[in-house]
VMD Tcl script that draws the C-alpha trace (Angstrom):
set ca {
  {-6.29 267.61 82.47}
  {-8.13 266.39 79.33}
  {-5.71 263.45 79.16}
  {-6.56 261.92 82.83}
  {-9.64 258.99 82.84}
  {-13.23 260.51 83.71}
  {-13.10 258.70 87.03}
  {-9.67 260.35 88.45}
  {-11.04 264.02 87.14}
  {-14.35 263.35 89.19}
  {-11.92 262.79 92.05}
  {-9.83 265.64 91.66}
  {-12.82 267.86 91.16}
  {-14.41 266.20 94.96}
  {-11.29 266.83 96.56}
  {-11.73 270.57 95.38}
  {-14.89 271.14 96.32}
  {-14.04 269.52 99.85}
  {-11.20 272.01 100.13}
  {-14.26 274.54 99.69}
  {-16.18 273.32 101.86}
  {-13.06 273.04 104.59}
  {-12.49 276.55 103.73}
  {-15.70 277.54 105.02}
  {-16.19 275.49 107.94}
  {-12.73 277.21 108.85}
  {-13.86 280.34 108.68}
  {-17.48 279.47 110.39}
  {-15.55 278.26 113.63}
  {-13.33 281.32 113.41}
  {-16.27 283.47 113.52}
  {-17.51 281.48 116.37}
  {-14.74 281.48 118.42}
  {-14.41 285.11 118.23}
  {-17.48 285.46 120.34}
  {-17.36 282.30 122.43}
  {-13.60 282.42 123.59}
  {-14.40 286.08 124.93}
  {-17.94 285.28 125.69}
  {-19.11 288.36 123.81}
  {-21.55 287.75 120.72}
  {-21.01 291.32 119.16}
  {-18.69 290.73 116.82}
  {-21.46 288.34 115.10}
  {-22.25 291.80 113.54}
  {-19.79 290.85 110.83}
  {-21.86 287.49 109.91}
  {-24.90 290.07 108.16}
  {-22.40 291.39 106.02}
  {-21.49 287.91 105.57}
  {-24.68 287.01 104.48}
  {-25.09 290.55 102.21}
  {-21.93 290.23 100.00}
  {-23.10 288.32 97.45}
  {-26.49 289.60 97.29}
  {-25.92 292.24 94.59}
  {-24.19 290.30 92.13}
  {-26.96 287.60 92.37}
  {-29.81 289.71 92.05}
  {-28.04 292.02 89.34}
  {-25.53 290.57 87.75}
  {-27.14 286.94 87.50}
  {-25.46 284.24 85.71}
  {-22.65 286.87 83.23}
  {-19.92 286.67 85.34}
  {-17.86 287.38 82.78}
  {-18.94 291.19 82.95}
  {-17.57 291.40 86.18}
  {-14.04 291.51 85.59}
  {-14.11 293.90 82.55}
  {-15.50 297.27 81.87}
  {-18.90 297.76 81.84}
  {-21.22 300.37 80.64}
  {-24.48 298.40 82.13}
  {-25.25 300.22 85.07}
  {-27.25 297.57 87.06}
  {-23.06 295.60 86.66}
  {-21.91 298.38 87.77}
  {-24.24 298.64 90.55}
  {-23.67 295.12 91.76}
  {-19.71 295.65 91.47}
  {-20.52 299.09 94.32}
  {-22.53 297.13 96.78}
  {-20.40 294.03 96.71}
  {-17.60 296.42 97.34}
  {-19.50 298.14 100.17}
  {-20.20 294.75 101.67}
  {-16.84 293.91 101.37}
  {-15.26 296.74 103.39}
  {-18.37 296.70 105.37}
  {-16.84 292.99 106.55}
  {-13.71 294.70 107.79}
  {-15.45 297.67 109.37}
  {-17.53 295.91 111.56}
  {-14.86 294.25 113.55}
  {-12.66 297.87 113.44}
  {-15.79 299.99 114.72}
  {-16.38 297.39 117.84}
  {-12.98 297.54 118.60}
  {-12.22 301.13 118.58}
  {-15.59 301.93 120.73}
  {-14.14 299.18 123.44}
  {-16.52 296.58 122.39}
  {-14.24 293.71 121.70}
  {-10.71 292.78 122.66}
  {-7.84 292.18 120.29}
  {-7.95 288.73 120.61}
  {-11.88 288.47 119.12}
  {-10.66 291.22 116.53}
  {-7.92 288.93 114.83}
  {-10.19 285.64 114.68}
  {-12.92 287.80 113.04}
  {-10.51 289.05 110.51}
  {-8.90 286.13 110.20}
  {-12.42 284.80 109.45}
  {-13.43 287.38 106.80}
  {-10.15 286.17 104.99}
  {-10.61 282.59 105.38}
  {-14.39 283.51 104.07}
  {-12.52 285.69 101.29}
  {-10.18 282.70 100.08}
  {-12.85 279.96 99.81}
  {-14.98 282.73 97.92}
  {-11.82 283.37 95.35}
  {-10.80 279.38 95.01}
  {-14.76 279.23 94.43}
  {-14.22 281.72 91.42}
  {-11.12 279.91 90.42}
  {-12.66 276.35 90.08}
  {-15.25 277.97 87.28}
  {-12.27 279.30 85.31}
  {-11.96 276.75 82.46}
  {-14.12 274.50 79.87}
  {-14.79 271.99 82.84}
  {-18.08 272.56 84.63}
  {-17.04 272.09 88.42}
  {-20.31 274.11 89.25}
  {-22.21 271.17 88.65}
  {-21.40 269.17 91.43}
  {-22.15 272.23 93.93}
}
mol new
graphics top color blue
foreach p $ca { graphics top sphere $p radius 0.5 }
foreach p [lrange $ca 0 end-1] q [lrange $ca 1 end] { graphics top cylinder $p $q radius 0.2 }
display resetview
């Protein structure tokens, strides 16, 4: 991509970061939807787990991401890597527990799920834009 003029890689790089931003809205009306189309608000449970997941790796793993995808003998990593995990299958868990105690329908279950992986694919093509010499995280 080093070959292409400056202006056509700024474009390429907005039309990524809309994609993002798509991605999110997505899963934001998903979530939504799962309460409104039923017209029961429990399974915005799922939406503080939501907000939790990437609390640990910004308080503890700050700006080495790097450290993230290798081993690790820095515990605080290591304690970020646990709780993002936790939050993670917390996000799933939510949904399962409501469902299985007769709180929800199936209906509410699939858009929330279908949420959390809409949420889960914006967060990994998020990752995926930082891969590289390019630095797509200045435009966010």
């Amino acid at each position: 991509m080093a070959d292409l003029p400056g202006y056509l890689r700024t474009c390429l790089d907005m039309g990524k970061i809309a994609f993002l931003a798509i991605l999110v809205s997505t899963g934001i009306v998903l979530q939504i939807l799962a309460c409104a189309l039923f017209n029961n608000w429990w399974p915005m449970l799922s939406v503080i787990m939501y907000v939790l997941l990437p609390m640990p790796l910004l308080f503890f793993a700050g700006s080495d991401s790097s450290s993230l995808y290798s081993d690790s003998d820095n515990s605080w990593i290591n304690a970020a890597k646990f709780l993002t995990g936790a939050s993670a299958v917390g996000s799933i868990a939510i949904p399962s527990i409501l469902k299985h105690a007769g709180l929800i329908g199936w209906g509410a279950l699939a858009l929330d799920l279908s949420s959390y992986v809409v949420f889960l694919v914006a967060i990994l093509g998020y990752i995926c834009i930082g891969d590289g010499n390019d630095n797509y995280y200045s435009y966010i």
